[in-house]
TILUMGU-7901 format. One record per atom (N, C-alpha, C): residue in one letter; x, y negated, z. Coordinates in steps of 0.05 Angstrom, whole numbers, padded with zeros to 5 digits, always signed. Each point is the difference from the previous one (the first is absolute). Layout:
// TILUMGU-7901
AXYZ...
// end
This chain:
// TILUMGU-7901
X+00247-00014+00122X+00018-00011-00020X+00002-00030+00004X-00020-00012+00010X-00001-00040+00001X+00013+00003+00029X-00003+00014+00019X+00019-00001+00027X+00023-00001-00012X+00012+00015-00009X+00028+00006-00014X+00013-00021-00009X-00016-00011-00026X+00006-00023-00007X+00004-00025+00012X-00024+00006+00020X+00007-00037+00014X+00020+00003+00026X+00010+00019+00008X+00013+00016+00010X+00035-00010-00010X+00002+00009-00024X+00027-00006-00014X+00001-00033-00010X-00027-00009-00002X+00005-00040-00006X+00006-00005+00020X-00017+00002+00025X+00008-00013+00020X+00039+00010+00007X+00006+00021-00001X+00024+00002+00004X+00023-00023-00015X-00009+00009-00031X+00009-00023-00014X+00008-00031+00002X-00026-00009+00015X-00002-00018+00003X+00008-00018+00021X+00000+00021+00023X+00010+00001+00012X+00034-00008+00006X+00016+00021+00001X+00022+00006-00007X+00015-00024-00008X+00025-00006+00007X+00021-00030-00006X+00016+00017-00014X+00010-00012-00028X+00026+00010-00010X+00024-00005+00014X+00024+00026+00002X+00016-00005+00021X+00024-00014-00020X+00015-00013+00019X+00022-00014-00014X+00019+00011-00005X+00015-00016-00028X+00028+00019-00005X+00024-00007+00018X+00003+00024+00005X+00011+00003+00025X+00034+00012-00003X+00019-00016-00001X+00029+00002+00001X+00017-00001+00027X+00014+00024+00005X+00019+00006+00015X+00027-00007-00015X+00011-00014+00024X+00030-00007-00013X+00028+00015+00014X+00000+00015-00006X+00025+00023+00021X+00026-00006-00009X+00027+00008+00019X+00020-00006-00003X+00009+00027+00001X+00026+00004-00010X+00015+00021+00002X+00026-00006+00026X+00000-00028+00006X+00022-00001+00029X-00008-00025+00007X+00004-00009+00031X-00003-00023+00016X+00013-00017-00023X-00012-00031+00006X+00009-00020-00003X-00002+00002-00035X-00017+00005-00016X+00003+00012-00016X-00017-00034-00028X-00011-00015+00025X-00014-00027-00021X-00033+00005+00002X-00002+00022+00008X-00027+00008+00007X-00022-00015+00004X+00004-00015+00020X-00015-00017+00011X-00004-00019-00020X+00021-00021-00004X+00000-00019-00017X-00015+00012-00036X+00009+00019-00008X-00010+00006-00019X-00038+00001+00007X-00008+00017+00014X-00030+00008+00000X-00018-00028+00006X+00018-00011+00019X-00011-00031+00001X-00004-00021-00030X+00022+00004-00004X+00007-00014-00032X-00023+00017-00018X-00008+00016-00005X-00019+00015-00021X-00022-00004+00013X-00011+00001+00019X-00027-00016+00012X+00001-00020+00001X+00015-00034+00006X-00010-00017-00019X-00005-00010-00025X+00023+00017-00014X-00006+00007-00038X-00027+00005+00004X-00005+00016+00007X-00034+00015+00003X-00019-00022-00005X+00006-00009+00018X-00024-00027+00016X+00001-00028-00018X+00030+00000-00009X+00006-00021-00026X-00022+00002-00022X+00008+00033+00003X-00017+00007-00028X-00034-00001+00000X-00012+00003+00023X-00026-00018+00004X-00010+00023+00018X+00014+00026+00007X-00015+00019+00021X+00003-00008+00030X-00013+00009+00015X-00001+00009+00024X+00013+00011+00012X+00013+00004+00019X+00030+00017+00016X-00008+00002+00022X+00006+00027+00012X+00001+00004+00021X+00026+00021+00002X+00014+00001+00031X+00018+00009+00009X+00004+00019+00022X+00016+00018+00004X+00004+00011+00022X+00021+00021-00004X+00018+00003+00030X+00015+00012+00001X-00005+00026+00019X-00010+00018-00004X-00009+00030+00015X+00013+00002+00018X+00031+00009-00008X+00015+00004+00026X+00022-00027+00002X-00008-00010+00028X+00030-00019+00007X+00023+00005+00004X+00020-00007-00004X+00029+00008+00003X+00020-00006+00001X-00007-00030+00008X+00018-00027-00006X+00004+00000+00033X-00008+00014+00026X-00003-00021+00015X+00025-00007+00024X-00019-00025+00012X+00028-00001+00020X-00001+00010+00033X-00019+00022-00002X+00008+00007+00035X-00011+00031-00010X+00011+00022+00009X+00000+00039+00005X-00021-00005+00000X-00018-00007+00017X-00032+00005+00004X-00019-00012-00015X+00003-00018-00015X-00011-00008-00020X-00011-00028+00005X-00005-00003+00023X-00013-00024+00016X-00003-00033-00025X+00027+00001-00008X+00001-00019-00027X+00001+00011-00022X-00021-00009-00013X-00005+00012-00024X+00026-00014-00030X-00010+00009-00023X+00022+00010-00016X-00003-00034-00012X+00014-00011-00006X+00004-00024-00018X-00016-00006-00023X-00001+00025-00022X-00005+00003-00023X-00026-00013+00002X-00031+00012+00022X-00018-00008-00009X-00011-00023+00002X+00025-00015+00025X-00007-00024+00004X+00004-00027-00030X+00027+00010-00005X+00007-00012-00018X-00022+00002-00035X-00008+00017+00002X-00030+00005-00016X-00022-00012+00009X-00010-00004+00017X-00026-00011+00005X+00006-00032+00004X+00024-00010+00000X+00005-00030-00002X+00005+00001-00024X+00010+00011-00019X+00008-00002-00037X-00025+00005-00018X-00019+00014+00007X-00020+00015-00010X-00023-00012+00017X+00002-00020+00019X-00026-00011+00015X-00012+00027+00007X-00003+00017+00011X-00019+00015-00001X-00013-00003+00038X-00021+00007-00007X-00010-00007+00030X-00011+00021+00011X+00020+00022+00013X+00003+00030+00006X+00011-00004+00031X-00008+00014+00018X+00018+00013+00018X+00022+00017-00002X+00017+00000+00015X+00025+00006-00012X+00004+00035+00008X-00025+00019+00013X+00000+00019+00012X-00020+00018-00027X-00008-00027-00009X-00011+00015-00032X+00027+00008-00029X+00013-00024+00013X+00022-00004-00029X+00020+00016+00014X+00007+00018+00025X+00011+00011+00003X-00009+00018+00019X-00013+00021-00006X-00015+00018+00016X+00008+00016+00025X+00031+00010-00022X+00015+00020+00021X+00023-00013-00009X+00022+00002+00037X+00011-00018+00010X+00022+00030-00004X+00029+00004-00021X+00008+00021+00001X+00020-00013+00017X+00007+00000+00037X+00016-00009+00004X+00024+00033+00011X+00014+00003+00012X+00017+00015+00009X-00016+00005+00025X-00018-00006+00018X-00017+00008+00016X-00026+00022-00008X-00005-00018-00028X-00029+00016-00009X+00010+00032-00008X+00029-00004-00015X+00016+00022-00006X-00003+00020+00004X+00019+00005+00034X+00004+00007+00015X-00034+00014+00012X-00014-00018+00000X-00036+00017+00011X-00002+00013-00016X+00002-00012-00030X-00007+00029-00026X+00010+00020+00011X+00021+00005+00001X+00014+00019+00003X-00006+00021+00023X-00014-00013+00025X-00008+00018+00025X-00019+00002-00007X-00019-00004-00020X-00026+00013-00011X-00023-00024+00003X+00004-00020+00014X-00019-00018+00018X-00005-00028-00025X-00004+00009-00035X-00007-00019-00013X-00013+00029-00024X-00028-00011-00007X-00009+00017-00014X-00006-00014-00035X+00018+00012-00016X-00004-00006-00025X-00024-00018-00012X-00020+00022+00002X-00023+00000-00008X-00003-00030+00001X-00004-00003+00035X-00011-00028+00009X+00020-00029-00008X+00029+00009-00004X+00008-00015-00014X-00012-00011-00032X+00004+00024-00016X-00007-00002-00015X-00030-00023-00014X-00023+00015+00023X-00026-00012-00004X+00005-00039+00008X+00023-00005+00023X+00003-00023+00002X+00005-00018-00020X+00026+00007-00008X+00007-00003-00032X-00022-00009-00018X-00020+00025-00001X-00012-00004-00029X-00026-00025+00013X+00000-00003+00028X-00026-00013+00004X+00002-00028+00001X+00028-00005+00010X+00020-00029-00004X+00000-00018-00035X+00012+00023-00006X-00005-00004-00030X-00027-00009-00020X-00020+00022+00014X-00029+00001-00013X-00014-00042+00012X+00011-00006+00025X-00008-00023+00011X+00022-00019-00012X+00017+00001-00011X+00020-00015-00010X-00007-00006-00030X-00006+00019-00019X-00005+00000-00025X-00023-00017-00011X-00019-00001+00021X-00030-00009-00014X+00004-00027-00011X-00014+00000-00022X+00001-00025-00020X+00026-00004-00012X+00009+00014+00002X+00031-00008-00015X+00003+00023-00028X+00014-00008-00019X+00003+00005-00026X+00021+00019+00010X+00025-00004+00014X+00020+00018+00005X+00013+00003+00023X+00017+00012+00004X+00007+00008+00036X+00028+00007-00017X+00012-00006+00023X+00028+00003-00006X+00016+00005+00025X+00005+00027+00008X+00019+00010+00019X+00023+00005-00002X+00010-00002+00021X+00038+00005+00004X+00005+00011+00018X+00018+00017-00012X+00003+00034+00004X+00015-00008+00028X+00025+00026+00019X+00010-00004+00014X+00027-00003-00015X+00020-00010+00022X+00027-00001-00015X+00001+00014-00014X+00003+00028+00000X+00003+00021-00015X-00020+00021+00001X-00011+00007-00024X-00023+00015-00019X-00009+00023+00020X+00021+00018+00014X-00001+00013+00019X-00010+00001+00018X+00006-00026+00012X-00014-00001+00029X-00026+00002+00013X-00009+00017+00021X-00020+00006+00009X-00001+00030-00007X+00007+00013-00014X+00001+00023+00005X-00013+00025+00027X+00005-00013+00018X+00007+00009+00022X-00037+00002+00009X-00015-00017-00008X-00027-00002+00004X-00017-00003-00026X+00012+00013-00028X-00009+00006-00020X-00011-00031-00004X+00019-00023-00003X-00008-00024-00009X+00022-00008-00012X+00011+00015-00024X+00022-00016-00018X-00008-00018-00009X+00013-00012-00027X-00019-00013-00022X-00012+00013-00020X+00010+00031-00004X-00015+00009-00023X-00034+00015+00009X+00008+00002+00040X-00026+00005+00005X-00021-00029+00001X+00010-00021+00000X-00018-00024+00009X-00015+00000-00023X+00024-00007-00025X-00006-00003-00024X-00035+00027-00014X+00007+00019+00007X-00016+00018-00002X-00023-00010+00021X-00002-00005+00020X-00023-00006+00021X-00015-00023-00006X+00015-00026-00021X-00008-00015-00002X-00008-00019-00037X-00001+00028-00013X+00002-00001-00021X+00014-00019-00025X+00030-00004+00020X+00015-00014-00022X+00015+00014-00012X+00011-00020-00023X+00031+00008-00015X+00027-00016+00011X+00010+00019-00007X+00023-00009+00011X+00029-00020-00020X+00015-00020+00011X+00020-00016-00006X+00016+00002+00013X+00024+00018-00016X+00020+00002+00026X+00024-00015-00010X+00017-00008+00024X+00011-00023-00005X+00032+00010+00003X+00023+00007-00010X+00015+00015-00003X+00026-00018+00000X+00027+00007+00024X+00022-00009-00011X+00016+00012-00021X+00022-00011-00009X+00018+00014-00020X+00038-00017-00005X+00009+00031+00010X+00029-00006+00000X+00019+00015-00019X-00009+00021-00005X+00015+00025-00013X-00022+00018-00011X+00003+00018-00022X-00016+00015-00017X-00016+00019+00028X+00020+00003+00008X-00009+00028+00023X-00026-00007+00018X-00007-00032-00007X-00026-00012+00010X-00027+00006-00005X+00011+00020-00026X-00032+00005-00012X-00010+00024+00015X+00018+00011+00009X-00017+00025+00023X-00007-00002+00012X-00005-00034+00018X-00016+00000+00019X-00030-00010-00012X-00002-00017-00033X-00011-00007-00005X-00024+00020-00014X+00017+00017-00011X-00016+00026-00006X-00022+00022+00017X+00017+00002+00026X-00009+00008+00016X-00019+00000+00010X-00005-00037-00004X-00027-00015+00018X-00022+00002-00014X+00007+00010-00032X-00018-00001-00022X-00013+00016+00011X+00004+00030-00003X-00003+00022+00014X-00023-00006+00016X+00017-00015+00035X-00016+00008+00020X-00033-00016-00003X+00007-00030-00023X-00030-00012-00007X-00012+00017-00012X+00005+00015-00014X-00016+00006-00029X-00011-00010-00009X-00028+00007-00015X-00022-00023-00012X+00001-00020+00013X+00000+00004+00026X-00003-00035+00009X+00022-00020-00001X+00025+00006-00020X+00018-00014-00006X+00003-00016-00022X-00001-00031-00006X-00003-00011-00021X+00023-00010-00018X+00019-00008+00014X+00028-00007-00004X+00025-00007+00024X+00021-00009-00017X+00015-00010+00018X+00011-00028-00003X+00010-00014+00014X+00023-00019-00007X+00014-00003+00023X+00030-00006-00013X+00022+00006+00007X+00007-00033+00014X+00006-00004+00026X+00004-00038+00009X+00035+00001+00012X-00003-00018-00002X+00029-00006+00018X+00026+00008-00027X-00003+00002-00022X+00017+00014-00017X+00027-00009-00004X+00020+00004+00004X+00026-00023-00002X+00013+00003-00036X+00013-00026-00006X+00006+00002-00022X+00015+00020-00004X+00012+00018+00014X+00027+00024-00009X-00022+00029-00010X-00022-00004+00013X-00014+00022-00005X-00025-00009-00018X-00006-00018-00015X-00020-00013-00005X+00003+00014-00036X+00025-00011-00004X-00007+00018-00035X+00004+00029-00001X+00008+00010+00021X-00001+00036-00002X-00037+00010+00009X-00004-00017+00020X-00030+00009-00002X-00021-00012-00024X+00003-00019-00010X-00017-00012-00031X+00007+00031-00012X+00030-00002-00010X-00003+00010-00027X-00002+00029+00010X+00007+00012+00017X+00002+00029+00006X-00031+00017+00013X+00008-00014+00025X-00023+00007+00022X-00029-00005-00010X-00007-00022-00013X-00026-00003+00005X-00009+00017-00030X+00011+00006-00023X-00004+00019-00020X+00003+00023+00010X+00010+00009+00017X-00009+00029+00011X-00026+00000+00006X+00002-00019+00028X-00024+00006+00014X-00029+00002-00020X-00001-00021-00012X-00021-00008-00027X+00001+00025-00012X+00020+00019-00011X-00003+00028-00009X-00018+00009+00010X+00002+00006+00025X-00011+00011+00022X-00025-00007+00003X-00013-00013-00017X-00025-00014+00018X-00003-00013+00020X+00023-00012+00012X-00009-00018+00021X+00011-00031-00008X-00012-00008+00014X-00015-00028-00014X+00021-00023+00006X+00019-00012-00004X+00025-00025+00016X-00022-00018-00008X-00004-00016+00025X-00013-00028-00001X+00012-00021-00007X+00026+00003+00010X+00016-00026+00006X+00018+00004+00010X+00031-00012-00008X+00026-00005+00012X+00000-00023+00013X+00001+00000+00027X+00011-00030+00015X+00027-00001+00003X+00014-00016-00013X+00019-00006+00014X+00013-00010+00020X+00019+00007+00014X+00006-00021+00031X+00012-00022+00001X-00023-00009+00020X-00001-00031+00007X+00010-00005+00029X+00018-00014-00005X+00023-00004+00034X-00027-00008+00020X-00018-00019+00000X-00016-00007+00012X-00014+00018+00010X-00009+00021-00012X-00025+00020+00005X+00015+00024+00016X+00034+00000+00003X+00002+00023+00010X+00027-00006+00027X-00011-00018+00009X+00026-00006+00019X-00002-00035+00018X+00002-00001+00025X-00006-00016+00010X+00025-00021+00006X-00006-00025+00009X+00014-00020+00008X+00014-00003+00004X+00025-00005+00012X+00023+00010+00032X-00020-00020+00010X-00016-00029-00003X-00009-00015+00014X-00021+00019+00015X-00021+00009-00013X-00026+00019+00006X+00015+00030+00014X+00022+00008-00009X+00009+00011+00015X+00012-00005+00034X+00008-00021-00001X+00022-00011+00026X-00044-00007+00020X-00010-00003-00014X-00031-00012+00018X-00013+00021+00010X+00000+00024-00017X-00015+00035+00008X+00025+00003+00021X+00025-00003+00006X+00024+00020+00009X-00006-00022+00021X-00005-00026+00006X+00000-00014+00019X+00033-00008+00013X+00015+00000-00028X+00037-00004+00003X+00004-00037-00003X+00026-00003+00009X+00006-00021+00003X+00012-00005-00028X+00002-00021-00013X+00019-00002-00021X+00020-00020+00009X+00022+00022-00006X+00023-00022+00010X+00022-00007-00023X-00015+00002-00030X+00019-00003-00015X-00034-00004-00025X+00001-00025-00008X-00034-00008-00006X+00005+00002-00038X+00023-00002-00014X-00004+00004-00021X-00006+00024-00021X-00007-00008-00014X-00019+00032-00019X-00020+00010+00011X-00015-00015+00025X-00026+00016+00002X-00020+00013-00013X+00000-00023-00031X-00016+00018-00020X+00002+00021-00014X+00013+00006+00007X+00015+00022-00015X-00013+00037+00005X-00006+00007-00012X-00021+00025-00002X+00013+00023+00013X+00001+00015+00018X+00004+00023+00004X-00013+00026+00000X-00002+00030-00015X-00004+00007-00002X+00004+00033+00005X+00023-00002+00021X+00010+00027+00011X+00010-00002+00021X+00011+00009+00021X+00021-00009+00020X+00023+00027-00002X+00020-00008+00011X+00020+00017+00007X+00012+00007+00021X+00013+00007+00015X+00006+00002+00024X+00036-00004-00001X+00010-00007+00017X+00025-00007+00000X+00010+00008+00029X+00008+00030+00001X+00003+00017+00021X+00034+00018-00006X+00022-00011-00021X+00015+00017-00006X+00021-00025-00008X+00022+00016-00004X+00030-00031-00004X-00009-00016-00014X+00023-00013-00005X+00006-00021-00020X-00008+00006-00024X+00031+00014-00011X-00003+00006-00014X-00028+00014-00019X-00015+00025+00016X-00012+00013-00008X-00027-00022-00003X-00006-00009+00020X-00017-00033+00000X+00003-00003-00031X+00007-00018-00013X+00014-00020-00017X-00003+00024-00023X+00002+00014-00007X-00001+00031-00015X-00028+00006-00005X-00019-00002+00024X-00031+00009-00002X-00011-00028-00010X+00009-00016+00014X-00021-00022-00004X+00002-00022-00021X+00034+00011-00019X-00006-00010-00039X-00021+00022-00009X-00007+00018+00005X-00015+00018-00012X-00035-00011+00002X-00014-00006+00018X-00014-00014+00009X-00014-00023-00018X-00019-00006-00006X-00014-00030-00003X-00020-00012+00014X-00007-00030-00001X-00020-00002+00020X-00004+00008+00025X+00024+00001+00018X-00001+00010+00025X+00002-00010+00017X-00003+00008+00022X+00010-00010+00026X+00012+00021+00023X+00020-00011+00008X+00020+00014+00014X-00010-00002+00026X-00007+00020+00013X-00008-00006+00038X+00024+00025+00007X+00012-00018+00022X+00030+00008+00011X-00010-00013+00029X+00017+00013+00020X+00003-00012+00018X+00015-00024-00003X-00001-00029+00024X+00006-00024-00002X+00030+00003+00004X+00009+00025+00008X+00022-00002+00017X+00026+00004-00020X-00015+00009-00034X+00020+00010-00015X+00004-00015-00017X+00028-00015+00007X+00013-00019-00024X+00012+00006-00021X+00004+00027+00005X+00018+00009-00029X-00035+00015-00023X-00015+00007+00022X-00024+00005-00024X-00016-00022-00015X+00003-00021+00019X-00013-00024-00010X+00015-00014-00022X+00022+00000+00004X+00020-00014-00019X+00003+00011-00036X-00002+00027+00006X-00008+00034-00024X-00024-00014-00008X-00024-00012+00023X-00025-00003-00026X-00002-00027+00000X+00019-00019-00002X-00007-00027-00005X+00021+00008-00030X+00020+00012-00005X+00013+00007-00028X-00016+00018-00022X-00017+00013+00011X-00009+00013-00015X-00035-00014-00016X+00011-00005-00032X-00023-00012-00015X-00036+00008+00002X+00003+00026+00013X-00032+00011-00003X-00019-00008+00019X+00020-00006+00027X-00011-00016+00024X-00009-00024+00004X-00025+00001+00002X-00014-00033+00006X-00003-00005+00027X-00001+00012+00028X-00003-00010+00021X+00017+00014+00010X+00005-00006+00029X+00017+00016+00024X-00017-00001+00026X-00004+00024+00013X-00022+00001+00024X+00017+00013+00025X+00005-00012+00014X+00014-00002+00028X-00011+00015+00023X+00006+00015+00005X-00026+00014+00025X+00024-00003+00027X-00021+00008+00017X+00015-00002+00030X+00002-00024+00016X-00016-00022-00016X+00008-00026+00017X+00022-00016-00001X+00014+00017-00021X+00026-00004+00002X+00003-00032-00024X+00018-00025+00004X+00005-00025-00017X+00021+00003-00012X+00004+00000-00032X+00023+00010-00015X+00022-00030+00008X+00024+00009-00007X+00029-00018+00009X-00003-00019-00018X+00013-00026+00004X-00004-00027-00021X+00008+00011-00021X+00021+00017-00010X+00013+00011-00020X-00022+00009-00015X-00018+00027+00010X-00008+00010-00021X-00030-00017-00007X-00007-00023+00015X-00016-00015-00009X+00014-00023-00027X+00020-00010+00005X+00008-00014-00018X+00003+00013-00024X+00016+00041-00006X-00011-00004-00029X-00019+00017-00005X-00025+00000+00017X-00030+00005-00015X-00002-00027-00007X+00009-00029+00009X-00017-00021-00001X+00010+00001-00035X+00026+00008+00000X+00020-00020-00025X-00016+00030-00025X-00003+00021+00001X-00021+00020-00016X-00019-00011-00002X-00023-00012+00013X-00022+00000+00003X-00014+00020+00015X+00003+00003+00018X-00006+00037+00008X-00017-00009+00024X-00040+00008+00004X+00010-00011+00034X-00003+00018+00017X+00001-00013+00018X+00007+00029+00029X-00022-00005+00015X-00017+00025+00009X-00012-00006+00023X+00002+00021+00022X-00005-00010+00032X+00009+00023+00019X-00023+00004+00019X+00002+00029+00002X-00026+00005+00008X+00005+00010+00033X-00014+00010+00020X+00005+00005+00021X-00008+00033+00008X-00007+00009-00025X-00006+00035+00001X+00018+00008-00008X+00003+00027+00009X+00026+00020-00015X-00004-00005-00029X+00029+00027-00007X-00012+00001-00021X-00017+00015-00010X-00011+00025+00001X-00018+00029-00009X-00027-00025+00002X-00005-00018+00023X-00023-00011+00004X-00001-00021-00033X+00014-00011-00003X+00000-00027-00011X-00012+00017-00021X+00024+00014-00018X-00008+00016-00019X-00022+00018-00009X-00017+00002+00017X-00022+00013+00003X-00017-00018-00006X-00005-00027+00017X-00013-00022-00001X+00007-00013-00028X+00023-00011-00014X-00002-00005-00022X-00014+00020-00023X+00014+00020+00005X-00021+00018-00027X-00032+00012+00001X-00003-00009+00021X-00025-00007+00005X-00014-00029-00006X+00012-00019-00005X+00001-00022-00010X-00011-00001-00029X+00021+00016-00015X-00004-00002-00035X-00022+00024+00000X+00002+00022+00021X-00015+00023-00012X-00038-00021-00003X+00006-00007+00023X-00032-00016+00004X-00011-00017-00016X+00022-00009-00008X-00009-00019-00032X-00014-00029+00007X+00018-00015+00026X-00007-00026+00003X-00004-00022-00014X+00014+00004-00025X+00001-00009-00022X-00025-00002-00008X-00016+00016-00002X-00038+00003-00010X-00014-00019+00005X-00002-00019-00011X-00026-00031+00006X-00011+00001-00044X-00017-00016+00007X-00011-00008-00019X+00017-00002-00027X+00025-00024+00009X+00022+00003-00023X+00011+00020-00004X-00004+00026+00004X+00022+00019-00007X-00024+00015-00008X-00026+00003-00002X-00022+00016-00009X-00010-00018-00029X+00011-00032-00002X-00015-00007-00025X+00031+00004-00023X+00013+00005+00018X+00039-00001-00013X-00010+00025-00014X-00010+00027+00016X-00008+00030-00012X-00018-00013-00025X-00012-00011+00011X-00033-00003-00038X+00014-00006-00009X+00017-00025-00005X+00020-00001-00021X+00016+00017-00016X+00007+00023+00016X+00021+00011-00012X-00017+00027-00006X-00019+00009+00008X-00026+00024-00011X-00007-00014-00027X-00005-00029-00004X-00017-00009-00025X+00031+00010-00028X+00025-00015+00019X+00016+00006-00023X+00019+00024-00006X+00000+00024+00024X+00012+00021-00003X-00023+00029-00002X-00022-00010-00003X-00018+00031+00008X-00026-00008-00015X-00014+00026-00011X-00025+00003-00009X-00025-00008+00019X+00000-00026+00015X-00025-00007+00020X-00031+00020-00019X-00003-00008-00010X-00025+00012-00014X-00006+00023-00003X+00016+00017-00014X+00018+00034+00011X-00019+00011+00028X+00008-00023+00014X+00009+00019+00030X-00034-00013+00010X-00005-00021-00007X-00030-00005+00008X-00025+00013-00016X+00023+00015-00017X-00025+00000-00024X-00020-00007-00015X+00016-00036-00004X-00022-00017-00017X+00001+00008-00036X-00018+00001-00012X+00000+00004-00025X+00008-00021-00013
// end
């Protein structure tokens, strides 16, 4: 019986309490993710705890094989000081190479898995809380039984899922995810919210959901800054000439393609906001359609091609500017939405811009669970 006993002290005594531990999942790319989970771990740390970070699976990155790792965790261990290797803060590298091995059988769960939890277990110590971020989307990893609702489960957190919203028909994806967390699901909040949909989700959406038992943290509303890059920061990632330098500041947050007449041009692209038109250099009647049309903030030139003095004089007299790039177009276009999808925009100012707007649109305390 005194074996026993000193048996279970020493365990006791042994033994580190583990930290509270928050997963932040998204329901689609580009979703504020990042910026959000960052923004609630230095609230954390404001608030006098300890933080630690990590992103399980990477999925940001920029080469098939993985070779460069994902952004996210870099940008964490310079915001959060943390003094981690970056093979800890991102264990498994989900690139389109690693994929592809899952799939011929030549990656084994398990050992994923145990990586995961051993990365984590060396990441956590001495810290009050850990705070991970999910993959773009809640789903991913599947394929080697490493979603987020398995991490979440492997690594004994709850979950924050971070949810867009355009139309009622939104709540089925949000529902859904309830589902796939279960218990390990704590709430949601909804980011990026635009004012057209902003009082149908207050007064409608979030009293359902609350019916329901599930928990709204917080409405963010959208902020031009947080969801759309430069034409300047754009024209520097695309490596384009600007040959028409006014309105650089100016936010873009979609592109369009300008592959069809005039007319039809000029038709799509009043429909449009915050855009940018990538056309070949060679089309004066498309360029001319998106220097008239109000929703367009830049014009992107592919082919090498230098627009005629004409249609530079009235982007100059709009404000409109032009820049021309020397890739097709399928290339350019690929490359720009890869641009906003990546979220270059992400430095420090756009993660303390998030605390700001968590302290004044969302339950911080709620979701940390301070009393």
């Amino acid at each position: 019986m005194t074996d026993t006993d000193t048996s279970d002290a020493e365990s006791t005594t042994t033994g580190t309490d583990s930290p509270d531990t928050i997963l932040v999942a998204s329901l689609a790319e580009s979703s504020g993710k990042t910026a959000i989970t960052l923004a609630l771990a230095r609230l954390a740390r404001e608030a006098g705890d300890s933080v630690g970070y990590m992103k399980p699976k990477g999925t940001r990155l920029q080469s098939n094989v993985g070779k460069t790792l994902d952004e996210d965790p870099m940008l964490a261990r310079e915001l959060l000081d943390i003094d981690a290797e970056l093979h800890d803060l991102e264990p498994v590298v989900y690139s389109p190479t690693f994929i592809e091995q899952a799939i011929r059988g030549r990656e084994d769960s398990a050992e994923l898995r145990t990586r995961v939890q051993e990365a984590f277990n060396s990441l956590a110590t001495d810290h009050d809380r850990m705070f991970l971020e999910g993959a773009g989307q809640y789903d991913v990893g599947s394929i080697v039984d490493l979603t987020d609702a398995d991490v979440a489960d492997a690594l004994d957190a709850r979950v924050l899922l971070i949810a867009p919203y355009e139309v009622p028909g939104d709540v089925d994806d949000v529902l859904a995810a309830v589902d796939t967390f279960g218990d390990r699901f704590a709430g949601v909040v909804f980011n990026n919210v635009s004012d057209a949909a902003y009082d149908q989700l207050e007064t409608d959406v979030v009293p359902y959901l609350e019916g329901r038992d599930i928990p709204v943290y917080g409405v963010i509303p959208n902020e031009r800054e947080l969801s759309g890059v430069t034409v300047k920061q754009l024209a520097d990632e695309l490596g384009a000439t600007v040959v028409s330098e006014n309105g650089l500041d100016a936010y873009i947050e979609r592109f369009t393609v300008g592959a069809m007449g005039a007319d039809s041009a000029l038709r799509h692209f009043r429909r449009t906001k915050d855009a940018a038109v990538i056309t070949g250099g060679d089309r004066a009647d498309v360029h001319t359609a998106a220097i008239e049309a109000p929703g367009i903030r830049c014009l992107i030139l592919t082919g090498g091609h230098r627009p005629s003095g004409a249609i530079l004089g009235q982007a100059a007299d709009r404000g409109l500017p032009v820049l021309a790039v020397q890739t097709d177009t399928l290339t350019t276009v690929e490359r720009a939405e890869d641009v906003v999808r990546s979220g270059r925009t992400r430095d420090e100012t756009t993660v303390a811009r998030m605390q700001s707007l968590l302290a004044d649109h969302a339950d911080v305390d709620a979701v940390l669970e301070i009393d």
